[in-house]
PDB file of the backbone (N, CA, C, O) and the ligand in Angstrom, with CONECT records:
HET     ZN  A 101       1
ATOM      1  N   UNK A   1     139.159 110.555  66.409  1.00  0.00           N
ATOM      2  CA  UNK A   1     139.773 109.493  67.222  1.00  0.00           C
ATOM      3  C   UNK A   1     139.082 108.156  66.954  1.00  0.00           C
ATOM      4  O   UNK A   1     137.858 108.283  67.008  1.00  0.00           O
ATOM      5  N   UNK A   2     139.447 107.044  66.709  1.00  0.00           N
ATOM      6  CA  UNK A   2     139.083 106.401  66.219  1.00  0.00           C
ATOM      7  C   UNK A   2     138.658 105.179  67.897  1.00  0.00           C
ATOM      8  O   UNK A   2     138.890 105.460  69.073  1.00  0.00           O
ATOM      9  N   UNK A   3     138.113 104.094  67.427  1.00  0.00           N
ATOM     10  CA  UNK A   3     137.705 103.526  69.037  1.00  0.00           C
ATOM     11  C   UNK A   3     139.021 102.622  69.690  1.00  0.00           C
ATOM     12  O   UNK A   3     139.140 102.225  70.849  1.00  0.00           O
ATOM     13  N   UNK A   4     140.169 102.401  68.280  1.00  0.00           N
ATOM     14  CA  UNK A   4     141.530 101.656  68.400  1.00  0.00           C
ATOM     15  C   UNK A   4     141.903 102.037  69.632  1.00  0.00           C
ATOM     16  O   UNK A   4     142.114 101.381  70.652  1.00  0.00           O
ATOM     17  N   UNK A   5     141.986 103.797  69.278  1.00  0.00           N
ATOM     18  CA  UNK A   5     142.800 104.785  70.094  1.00  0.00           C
ATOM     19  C   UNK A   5     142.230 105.317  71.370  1.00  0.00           C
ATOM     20  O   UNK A   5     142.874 105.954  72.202  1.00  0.00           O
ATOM     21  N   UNK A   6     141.142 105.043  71.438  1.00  0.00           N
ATOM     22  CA  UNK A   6     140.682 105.512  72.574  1.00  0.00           C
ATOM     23  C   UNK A   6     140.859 103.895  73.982  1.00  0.00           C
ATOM     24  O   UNK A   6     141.091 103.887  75.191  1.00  0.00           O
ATOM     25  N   UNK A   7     140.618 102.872  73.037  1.00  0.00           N
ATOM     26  CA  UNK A   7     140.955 101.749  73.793  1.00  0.00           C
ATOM     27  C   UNK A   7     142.273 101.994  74.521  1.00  0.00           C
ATOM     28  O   UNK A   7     142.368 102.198  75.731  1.00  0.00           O
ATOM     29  N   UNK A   8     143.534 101.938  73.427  1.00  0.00           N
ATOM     30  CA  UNK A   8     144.865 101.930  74.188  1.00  0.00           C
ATOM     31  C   UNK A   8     144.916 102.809  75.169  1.00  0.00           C
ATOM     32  O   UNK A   8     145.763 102.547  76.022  1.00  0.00           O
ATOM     33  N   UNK A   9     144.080 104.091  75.394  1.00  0.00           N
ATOM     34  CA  UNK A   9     143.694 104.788  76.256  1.00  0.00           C
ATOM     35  C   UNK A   9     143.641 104.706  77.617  1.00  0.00           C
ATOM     36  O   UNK A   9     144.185 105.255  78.575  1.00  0.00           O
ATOM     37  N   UNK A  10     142.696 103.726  77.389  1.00  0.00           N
ATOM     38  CA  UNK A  10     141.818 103.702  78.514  1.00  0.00           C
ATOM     39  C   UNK A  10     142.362 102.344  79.653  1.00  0.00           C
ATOM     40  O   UNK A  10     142.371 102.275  80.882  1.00  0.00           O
ATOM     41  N   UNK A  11     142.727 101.494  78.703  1.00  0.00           N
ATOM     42  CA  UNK A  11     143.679 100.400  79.433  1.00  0.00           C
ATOM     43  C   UNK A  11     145.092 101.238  79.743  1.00  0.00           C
ATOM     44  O   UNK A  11     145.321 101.356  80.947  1.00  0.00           O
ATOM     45  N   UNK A  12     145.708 101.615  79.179  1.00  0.00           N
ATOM     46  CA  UNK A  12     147.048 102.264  79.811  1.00  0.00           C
ATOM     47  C   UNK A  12     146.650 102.996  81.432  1.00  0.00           C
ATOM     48  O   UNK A  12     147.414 103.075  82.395  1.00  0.00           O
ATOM     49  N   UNK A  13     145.169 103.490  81.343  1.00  0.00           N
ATOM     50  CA  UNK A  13     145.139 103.870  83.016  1.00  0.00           C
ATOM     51  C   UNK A  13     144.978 102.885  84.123  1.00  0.00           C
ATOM     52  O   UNK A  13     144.799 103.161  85.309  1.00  0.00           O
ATOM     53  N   UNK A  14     145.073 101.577  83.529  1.00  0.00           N
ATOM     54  CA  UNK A  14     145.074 100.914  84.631  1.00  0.00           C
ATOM     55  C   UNK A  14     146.340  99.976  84.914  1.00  0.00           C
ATOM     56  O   UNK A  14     146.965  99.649  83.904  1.00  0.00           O
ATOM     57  N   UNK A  15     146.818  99.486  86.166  1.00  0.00           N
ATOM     58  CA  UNK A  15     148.198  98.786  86.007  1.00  0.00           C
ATOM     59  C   UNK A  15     147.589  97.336  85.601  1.00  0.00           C
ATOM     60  O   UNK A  15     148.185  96.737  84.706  1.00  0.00           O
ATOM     61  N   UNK A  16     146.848  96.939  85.981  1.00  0.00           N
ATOM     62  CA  UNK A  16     146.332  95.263  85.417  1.00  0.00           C
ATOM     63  C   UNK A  16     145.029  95.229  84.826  1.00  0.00           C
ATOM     64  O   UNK A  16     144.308  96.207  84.627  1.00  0.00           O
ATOM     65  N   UNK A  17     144.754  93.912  84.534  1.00  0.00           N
ATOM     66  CA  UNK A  17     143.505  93.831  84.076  1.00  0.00           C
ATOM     67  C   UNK A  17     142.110  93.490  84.955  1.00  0.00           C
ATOM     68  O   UNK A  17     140.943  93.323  84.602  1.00  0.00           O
ATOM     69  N   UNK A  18     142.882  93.461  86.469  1.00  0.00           N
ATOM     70  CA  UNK A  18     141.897  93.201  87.655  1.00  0.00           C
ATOM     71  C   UNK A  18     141.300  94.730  87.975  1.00  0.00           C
ATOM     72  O   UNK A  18     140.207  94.980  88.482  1.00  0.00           O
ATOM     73  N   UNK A  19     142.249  95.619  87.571  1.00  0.00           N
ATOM     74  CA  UNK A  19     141.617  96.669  87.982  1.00  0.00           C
ATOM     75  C   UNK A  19     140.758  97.406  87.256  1.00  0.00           C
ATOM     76  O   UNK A  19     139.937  98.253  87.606  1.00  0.00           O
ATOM     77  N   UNK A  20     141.123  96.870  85.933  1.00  0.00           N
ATOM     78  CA  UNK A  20     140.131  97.844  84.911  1.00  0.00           C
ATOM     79  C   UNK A  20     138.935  97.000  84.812  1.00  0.00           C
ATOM     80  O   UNK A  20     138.006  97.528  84.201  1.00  0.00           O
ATOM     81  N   UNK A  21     138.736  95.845  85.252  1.00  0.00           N
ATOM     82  CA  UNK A  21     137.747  94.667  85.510  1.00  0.00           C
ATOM     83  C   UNK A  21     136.736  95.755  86.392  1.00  0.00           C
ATOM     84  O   UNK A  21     135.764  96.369  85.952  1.00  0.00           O
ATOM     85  N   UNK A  22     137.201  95.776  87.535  1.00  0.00           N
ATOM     86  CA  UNK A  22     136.547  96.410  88.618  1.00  0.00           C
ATOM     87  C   UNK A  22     135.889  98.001  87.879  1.00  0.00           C
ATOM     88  O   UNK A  22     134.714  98.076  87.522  1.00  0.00           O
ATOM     89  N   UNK A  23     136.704  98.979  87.769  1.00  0.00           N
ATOM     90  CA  UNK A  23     136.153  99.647  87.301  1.00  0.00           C
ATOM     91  C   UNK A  23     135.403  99.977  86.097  1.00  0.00           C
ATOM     92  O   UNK A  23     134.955 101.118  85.978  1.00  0.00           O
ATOM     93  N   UNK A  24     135.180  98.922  85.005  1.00  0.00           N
ATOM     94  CA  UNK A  24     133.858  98.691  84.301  1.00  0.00           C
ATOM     95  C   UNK A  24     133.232  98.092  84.620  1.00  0.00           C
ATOM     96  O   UNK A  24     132.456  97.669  83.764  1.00  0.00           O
ATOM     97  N   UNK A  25     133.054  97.599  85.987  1.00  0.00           N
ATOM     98  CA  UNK A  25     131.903  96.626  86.712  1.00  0.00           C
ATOM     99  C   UNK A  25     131.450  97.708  87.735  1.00  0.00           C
ATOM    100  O   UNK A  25     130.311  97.468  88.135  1.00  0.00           O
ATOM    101  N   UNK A  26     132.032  98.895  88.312  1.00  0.00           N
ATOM    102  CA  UNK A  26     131.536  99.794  89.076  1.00  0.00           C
ATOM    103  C   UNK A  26     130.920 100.875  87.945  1.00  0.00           C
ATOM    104  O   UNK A  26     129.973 101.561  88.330  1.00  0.00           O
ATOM    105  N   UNK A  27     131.426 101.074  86.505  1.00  0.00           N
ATOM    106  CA  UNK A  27     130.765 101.990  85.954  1.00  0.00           C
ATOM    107  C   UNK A  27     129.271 101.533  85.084  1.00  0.00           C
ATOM    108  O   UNK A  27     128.304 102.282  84.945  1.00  0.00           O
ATOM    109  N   UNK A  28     129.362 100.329  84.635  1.00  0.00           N
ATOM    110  CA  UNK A  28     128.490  99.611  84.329  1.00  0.00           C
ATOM    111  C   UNK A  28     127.191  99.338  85.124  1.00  0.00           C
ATOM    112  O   UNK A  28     126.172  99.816  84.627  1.00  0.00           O
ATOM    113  N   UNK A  29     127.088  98.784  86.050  1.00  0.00           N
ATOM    114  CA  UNK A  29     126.465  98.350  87.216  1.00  0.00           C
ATOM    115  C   UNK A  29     126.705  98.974  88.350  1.00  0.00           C
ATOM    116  O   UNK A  29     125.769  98.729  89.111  1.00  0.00           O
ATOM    117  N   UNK A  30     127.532  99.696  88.875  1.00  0.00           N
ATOM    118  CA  UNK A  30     127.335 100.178  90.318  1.00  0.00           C
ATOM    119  C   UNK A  30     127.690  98.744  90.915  1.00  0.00           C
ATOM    120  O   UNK A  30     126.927  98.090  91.624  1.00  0.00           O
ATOM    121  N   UNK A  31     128.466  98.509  90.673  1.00  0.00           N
ATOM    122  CA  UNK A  31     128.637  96.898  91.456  1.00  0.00           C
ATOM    123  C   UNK A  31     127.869  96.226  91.234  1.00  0.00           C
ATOM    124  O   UNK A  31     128.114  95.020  91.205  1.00  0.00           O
ATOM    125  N   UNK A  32     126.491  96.759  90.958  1.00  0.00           N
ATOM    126  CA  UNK A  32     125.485  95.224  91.001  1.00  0.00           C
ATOM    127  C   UNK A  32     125.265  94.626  89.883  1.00  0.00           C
ATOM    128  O   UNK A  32     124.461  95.180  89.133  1.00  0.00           O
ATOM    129  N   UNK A  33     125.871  93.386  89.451  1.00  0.00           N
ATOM    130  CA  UNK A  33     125.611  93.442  87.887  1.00  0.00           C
ATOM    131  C   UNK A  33     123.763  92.743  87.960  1.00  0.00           C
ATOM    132  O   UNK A  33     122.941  92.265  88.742  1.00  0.00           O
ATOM    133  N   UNK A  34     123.946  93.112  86.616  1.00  0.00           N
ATOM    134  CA  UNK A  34     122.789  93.534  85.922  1.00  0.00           C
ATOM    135  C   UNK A  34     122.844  92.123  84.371  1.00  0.00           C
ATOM    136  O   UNK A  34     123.616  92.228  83.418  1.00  0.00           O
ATOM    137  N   UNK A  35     122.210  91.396  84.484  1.00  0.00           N
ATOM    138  CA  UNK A  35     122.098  90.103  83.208  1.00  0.00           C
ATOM    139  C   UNK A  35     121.609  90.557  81.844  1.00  0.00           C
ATOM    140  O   UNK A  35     120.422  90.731  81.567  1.00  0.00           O
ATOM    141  N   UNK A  36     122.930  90.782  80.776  1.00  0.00           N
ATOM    142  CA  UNK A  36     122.519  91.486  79.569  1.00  0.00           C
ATOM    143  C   UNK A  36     121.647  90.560  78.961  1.00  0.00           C
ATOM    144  O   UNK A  36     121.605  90.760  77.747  1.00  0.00           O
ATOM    145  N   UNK A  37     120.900  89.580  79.348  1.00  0.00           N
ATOM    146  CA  UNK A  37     120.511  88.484  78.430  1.00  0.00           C
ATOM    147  C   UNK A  37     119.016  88.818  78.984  1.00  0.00           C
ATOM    148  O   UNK A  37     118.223  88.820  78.042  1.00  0.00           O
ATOM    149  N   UNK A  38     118.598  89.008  79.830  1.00  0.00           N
ATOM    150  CA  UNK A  38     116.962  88.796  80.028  1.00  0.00           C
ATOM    151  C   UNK A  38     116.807  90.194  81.315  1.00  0.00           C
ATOM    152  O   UNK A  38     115.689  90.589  81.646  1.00  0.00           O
ATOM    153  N   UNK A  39     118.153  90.827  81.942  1.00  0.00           N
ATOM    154  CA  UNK A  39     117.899  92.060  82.371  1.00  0.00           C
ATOM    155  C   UNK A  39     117.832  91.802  84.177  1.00  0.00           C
ATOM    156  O   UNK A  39     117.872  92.807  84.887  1.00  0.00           O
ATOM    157  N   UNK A  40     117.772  90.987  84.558  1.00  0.00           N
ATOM    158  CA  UNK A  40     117.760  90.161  85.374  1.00  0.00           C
ATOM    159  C   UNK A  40     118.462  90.784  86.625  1.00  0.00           C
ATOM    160  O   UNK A  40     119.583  90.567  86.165  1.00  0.00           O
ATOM    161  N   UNK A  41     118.709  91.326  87.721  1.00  0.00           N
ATOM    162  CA  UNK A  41     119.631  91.707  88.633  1.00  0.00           C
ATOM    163  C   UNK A  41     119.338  91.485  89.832  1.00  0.00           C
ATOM    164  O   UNK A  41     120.037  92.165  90.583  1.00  0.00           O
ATOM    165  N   UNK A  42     118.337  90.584  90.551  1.00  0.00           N
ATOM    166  CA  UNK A  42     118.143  89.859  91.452  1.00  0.00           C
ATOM    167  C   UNK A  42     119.371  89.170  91.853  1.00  0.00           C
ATOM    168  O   UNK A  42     120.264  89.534  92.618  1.00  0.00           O
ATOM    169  N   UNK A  43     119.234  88.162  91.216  1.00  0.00           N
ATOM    170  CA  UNK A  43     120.374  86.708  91.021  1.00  0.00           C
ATOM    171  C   UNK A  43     121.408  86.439  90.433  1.00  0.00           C
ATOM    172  O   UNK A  43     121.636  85.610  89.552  1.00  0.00           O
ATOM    173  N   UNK A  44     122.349  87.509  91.183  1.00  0.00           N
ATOM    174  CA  UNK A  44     123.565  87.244  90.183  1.00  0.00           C
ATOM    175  C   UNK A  44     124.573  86.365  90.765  1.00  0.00           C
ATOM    176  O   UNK A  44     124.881  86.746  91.895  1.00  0.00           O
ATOM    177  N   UNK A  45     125.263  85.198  90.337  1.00  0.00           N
ATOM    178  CA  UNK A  45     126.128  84.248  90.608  1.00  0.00           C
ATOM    179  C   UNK A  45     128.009  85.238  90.555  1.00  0.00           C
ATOM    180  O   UNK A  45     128.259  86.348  90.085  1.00  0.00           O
ATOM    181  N   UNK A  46     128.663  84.541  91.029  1.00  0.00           N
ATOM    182  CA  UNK A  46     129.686  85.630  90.524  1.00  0.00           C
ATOM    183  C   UNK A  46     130.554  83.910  90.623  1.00  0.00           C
ATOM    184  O   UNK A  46     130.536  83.201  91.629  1.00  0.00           O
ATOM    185  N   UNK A  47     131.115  83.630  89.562  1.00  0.00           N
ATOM    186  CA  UNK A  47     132.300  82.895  89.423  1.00  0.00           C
ATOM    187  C   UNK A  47     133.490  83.374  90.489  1.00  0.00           C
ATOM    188  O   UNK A  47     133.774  84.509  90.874  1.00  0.00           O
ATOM    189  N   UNK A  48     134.117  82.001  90.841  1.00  0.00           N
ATOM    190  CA  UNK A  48     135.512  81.691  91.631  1.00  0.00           C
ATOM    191  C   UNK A  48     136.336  82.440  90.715  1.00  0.00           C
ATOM    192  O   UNK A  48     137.195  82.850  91.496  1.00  0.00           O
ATOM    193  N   UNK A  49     136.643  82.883  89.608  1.00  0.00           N
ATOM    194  CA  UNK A  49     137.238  83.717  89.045  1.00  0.00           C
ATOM    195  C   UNK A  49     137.658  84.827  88.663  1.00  0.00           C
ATOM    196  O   UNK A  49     138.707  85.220  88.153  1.00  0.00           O
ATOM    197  N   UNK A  50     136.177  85.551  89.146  1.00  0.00           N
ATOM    198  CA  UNK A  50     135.696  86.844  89.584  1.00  0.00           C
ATOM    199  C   UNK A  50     135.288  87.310  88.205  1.00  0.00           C
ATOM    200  O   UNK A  50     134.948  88.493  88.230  1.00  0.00           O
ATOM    201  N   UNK A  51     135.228  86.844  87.203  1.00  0.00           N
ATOM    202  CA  UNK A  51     135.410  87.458  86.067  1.00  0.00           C
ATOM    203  C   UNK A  51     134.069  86.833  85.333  1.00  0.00           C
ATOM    204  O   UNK A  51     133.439  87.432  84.462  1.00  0.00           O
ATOM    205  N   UNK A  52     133.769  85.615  85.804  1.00  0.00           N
ATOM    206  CA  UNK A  52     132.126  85.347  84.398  1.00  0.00           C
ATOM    207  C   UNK A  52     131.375  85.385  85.638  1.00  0.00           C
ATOM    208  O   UNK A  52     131.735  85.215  86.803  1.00  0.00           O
ATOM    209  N   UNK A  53     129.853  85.738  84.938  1.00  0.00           N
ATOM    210  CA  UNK A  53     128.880  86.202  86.279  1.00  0.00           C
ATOM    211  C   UNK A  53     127.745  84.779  85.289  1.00  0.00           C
ATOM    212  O   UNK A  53     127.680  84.347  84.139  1.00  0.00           O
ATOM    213  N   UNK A  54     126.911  84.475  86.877  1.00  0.00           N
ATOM    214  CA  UNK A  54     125.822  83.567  86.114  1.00  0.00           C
ATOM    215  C   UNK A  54     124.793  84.053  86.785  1.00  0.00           C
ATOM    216  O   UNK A  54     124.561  84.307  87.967  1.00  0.00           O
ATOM    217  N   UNK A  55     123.873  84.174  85.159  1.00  0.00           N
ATOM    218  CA  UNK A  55     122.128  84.758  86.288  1.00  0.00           C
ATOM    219  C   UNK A  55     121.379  83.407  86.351  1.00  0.00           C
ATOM    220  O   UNK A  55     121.403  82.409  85.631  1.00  0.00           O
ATOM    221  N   UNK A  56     120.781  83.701  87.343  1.00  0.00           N
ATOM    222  CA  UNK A  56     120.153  82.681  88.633  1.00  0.00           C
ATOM    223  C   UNK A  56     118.317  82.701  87.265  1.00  0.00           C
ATOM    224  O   UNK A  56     117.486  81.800  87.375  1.00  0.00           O
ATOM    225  N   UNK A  57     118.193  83.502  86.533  1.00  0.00           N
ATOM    226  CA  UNK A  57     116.809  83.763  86.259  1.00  0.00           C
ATOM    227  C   UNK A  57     117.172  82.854  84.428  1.00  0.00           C
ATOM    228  O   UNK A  57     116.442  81.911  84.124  1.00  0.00           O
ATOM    229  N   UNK A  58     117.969  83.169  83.731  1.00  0.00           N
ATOM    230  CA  UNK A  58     117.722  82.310  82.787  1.00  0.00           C
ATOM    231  C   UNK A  58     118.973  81.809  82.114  1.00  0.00           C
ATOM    232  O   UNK A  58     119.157  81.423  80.959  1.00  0.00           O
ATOM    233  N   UNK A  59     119.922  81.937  83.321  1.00  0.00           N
ATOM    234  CA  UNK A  59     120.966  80.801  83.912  1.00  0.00           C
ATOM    235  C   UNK A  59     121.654  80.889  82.994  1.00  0.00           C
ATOM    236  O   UNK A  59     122.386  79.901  82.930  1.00  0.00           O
ATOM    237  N   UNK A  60     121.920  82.033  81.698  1.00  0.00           N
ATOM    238  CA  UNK A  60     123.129  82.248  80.819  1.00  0.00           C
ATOM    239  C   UNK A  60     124.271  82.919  81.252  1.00  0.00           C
ATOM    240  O   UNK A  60     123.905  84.007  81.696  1.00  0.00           O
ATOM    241  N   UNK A  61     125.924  82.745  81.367  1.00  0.00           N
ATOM    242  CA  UNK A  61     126.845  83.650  81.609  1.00  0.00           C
ATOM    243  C   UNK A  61     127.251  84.420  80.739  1.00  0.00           C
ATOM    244  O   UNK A  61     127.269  84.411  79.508  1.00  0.00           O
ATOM    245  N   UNK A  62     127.712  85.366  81.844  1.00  0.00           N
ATOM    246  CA  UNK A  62     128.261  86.549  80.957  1.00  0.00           C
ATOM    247  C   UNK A  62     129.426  87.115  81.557  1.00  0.00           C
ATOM    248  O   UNK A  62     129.769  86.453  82.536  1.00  0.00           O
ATOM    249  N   UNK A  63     130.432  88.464  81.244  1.00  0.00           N
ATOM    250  CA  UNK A  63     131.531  88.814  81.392  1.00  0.00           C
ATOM    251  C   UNK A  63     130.598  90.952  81.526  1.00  0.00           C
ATOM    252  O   UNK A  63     129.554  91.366  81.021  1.00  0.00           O
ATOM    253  N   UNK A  64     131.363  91.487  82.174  1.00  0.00           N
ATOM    254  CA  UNK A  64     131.262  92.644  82.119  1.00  0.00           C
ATOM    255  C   UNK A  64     131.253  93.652  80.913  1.00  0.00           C
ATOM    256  O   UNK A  64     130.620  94.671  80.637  1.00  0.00           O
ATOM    257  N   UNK A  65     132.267  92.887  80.305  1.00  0.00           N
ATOM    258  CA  UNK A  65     132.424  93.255  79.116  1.00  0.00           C
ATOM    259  C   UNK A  65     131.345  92.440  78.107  1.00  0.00           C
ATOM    260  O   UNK A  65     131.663  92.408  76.918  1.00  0.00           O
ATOM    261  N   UNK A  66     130.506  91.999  78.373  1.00  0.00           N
ATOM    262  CA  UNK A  66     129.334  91.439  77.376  1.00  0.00           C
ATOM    263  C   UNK A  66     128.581  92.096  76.990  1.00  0.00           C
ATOM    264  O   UNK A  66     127.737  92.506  77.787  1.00  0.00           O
ATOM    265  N   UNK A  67     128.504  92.582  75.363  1.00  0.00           N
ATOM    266  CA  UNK A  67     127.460  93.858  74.491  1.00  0.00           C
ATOM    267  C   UNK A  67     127.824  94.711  74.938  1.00  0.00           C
ATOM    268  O   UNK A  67     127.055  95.600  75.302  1.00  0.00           O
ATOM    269  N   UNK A  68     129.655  94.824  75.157  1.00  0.00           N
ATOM    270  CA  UNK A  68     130.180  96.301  74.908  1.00  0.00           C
ATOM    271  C   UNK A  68     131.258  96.398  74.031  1.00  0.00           C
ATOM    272  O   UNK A  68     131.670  95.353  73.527  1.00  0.00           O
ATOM    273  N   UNK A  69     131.834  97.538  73.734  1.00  0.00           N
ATOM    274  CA  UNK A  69     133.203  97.669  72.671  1.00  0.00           C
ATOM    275  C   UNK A  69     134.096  96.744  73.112  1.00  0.00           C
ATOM    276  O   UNK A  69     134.805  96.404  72.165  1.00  0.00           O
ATOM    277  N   UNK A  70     134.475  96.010  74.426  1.00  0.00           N
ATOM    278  CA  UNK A  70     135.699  95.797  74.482  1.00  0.00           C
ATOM    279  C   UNK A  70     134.963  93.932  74.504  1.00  0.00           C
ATOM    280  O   UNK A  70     135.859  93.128  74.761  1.00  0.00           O
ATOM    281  N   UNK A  71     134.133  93.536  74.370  1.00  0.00           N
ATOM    282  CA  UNK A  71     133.850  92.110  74.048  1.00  0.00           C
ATOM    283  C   UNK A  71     134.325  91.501  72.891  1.00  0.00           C
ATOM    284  O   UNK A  71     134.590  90.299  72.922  1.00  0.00           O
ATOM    285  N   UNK A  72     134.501  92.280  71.677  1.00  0.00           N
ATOM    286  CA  UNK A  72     135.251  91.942  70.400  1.00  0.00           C
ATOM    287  C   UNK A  72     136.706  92.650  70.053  1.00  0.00           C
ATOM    288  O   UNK A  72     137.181  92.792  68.926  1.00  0.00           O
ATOM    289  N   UNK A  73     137.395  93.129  71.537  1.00  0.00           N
ATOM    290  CA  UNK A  73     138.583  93.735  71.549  1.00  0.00           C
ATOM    291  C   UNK A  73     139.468  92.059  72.169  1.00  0.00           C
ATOM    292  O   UNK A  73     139.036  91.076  72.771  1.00  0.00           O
ATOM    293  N   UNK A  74     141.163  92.528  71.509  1.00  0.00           N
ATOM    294  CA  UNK A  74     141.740  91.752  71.885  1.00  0.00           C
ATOM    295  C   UNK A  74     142.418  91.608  72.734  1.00  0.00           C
ATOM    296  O   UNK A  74     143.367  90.829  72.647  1.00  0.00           O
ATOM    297  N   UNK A  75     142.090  92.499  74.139  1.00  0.00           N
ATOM    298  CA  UNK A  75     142.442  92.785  75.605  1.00  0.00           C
ATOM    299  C   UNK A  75     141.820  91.714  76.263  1.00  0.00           C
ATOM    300  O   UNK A  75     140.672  92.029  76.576  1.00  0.00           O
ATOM    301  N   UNK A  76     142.195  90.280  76.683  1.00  0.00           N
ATOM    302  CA  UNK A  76     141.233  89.481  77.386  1.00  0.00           C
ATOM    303  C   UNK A  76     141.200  90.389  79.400  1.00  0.00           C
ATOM    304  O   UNK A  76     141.921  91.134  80.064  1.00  0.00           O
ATOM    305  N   UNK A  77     140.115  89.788  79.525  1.00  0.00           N
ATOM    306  CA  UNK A  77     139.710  90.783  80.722  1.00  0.00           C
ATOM    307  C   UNK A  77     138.884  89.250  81.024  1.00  0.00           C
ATOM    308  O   UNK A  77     138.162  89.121  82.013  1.00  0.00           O
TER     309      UNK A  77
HETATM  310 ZN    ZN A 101     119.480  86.492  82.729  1.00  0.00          ZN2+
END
């Protein structure tokens, strides 16, 4: 199975992209995100968008999907 196929997968179980948001932010983190840049999970900012997070410790954003398979997929999330 290749990772194409497992993608179309895995998005077909969800009806939007708010929901599959949520549930790689609950499987990832347990809700709490966690700053792939310095590791950081004190201070997490959460964007009016719900979707880019900013850490409070060395103040770079990121997306849930940041340093995973679906960051260089063409599913925007
Ligand atoms: Zn950080």
């Amino acid at each position: 199975m290749s990772e194409k196929y497992n993608l179309f997968y895995f998005f077909k179980q969800f009806p939007d992209e708010d929901a599959c948001r949520k549930y790689l932010e609950k499987r990832r983190w347990n809700n709490s995100p966690i700053c792939p840049h310095c590791c950081n999970a004190q201070k997490i900012y959460r964007y009016k968008n719900g979707k880019t997070f900013k850490c409070a410790h060395c103040l770079k954003q990121f997306k849930v999907t940041t340093g995973t398979i679906f960051e260089n997929s063409n599913i925007s999330l």
